[in-house]
Structure formats: structure tokens, C-alpha cells
C-alpha positions in Angstrom: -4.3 12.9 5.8 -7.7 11.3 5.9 -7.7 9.0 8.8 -10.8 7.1 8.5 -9.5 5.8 5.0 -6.5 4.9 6.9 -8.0 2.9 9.5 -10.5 1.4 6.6 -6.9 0.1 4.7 -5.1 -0.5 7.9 -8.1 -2.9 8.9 -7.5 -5.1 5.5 -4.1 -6.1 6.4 -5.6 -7.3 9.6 -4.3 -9.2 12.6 -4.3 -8.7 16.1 -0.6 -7.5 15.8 -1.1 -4.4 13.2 -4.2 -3.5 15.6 -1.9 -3.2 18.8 1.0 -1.2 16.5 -1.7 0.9 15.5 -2.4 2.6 18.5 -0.9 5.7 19.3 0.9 5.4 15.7 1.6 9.0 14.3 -0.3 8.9 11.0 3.1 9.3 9.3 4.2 5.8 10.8 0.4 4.4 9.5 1.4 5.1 6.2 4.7 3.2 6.8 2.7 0.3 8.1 0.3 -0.1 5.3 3.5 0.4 2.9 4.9 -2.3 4.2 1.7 -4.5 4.2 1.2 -4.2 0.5 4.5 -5.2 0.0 3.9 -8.0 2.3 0.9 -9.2 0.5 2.7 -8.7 -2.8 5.2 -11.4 -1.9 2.5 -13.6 -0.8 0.8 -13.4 -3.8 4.4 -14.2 -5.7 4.4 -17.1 -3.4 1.1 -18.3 -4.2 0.8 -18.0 -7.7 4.6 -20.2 -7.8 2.5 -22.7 -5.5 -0.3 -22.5 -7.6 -2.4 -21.6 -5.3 -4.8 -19.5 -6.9 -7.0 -19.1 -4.3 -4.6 -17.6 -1.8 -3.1 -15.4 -5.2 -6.2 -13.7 -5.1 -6.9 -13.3 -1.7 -3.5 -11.7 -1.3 -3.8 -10.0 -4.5 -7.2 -8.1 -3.3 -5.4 -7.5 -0.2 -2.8 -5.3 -1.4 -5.3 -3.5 -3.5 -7.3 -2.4 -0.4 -4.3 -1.2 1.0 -3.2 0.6 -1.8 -6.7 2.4 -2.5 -6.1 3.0 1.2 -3.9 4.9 0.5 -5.0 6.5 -2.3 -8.0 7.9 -0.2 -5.5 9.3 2.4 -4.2 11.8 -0.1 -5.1 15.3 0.3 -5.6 15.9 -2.7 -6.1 19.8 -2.2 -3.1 20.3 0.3 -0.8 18.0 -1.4 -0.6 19.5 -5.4 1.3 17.9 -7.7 2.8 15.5 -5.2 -0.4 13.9 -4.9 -1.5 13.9 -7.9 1.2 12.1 -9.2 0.8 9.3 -6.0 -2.9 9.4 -7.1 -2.2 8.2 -10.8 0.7 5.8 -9.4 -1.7 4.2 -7.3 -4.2 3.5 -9.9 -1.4 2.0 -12.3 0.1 -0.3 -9.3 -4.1 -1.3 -8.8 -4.1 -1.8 -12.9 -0.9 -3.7 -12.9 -2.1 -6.3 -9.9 -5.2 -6.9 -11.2 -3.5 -8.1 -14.2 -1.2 -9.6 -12.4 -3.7 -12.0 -10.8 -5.6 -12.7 -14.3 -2.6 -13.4 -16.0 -0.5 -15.1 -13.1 2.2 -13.0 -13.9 5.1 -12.6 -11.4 6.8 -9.8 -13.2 3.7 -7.4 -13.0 3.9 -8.6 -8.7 7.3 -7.5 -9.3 6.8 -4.1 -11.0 4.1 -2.9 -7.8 6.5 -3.8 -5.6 9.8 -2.1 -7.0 7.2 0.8 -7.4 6.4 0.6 -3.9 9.7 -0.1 -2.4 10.6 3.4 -4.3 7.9 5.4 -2.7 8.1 4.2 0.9 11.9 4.5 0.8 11.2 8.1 0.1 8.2 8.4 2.9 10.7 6.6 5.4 13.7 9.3 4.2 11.4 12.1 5.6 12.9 14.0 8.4 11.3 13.7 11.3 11.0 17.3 12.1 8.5 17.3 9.1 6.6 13.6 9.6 3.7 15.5 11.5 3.6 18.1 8.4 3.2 15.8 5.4 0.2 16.2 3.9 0.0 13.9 0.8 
């Protein structure tokens, strides 16, 4: 795992409160955290774009895509084969899908990136923790 592109994402979800959780955080529980922050800006963006708030759409929208590039760069990409891979090319779709998302103000793409991403952090939270320390991609 490539810390400094974690840091880099963990840094655009922001607030005082992520810095502090940070901390000590094993880099398994990082990943965790900036799960949950896209998914976080996802629903704001939802929230936006049904108050018509364009501006904060986007802002959120741009958000979650710095997260999720964050952790796209965290992949080892040479240590995690085909598991990776496939994240890689999952990431880039969810990034395709939100940018449309925010031209098109379309909930249902919001909605797609975040069943996607509910799916893959329920199976990075489902990891044993006898093996958390060990995951590579």
C-alpha cells in the first residue's frame, strides 16, 4: 500500500476529525476511512443536486473523486495481480460514472458508485483481522 497517496486522498475528505482518526490508523483501517468518505460525499452530492445546489454537487462530486483516485494510487499494482487490476478498472468506471453524474445531474449514476462502493468496502471490512496487516491491493 502506497501511503503517501493515502495521506494525499485522506487529506481531501478533510476535517480536523479524519486528521485525529488518522493517527496511528493501521493502513487497513485508512482504506476503511476513505471508503466511507466517498460514500459520504456521494450522499452529499445526492443531496445537493435534489437541492439544486449545483455548486455544492460539484464540490462534493470532486471530492469523492479524489478519494477514489486515492485509492486507486494505493493499489499495488505488482503485489496485488488480478485483484487489483480489477479495483484499478472499477475505480476508473466509478470516476467515469460521477463525472457524468455531475454533468448530467443524475442521481441514479450517484447511486450506481455508491452500491459499487458499498460492495467493495463490505468485502475490505469482512477481512480477518489476522490478514488486515497483509493486504496488499
Amino acid at each position: 500500500m502506497q501511503t503517501a497517496a493515502i495521506s494525499k486522498a485522506l487529506n481531501s475528505y478533510g476535517g480536523e476529525a479524519v486528521h485525529s482518526e488518522t493517527l496511528g490508523a493501521s493502513p487497513h483501517r485508512l482504506i476503511q476511512m476513505l471508503m466511507s468518505g466517498a460514500l459520504d460525499k456521494i450522499a452529499y452530492a445526492k443531496g445537493a443536486i435534489g437541492r439544486k445546489d449545483l455548486s455544492g454537487k460539484s464540490k462534493h462530486i470532486s471530492w469523492a473523486v479524489s478519494i477514489i483516485n486515492g485509492l486507486r494510487s494505493s493499489l499495488d499494482m505488482e503485489k496485488g495481480g488480478e485483484i487489483a487490476d480489477n479495483l484499478n478498472g472499477l475505480y476508473g468506471y466509478m470516476n467515469r460514472c460521477l463525472m457524468e453524474a455531475n454533468i448530467q445531474n443524475d442521481v441514479a449514476k450517484l447511486d450506481e458508485v455508491s452500491s459499487l462502493m458499498r460492495e467493495i468496502k463490505e468485502g475490505w471490512d469482512a477481512i480477518p483481522e489476522q490478514y488486515q496487516n497483509r493486504t496488499a491491493a
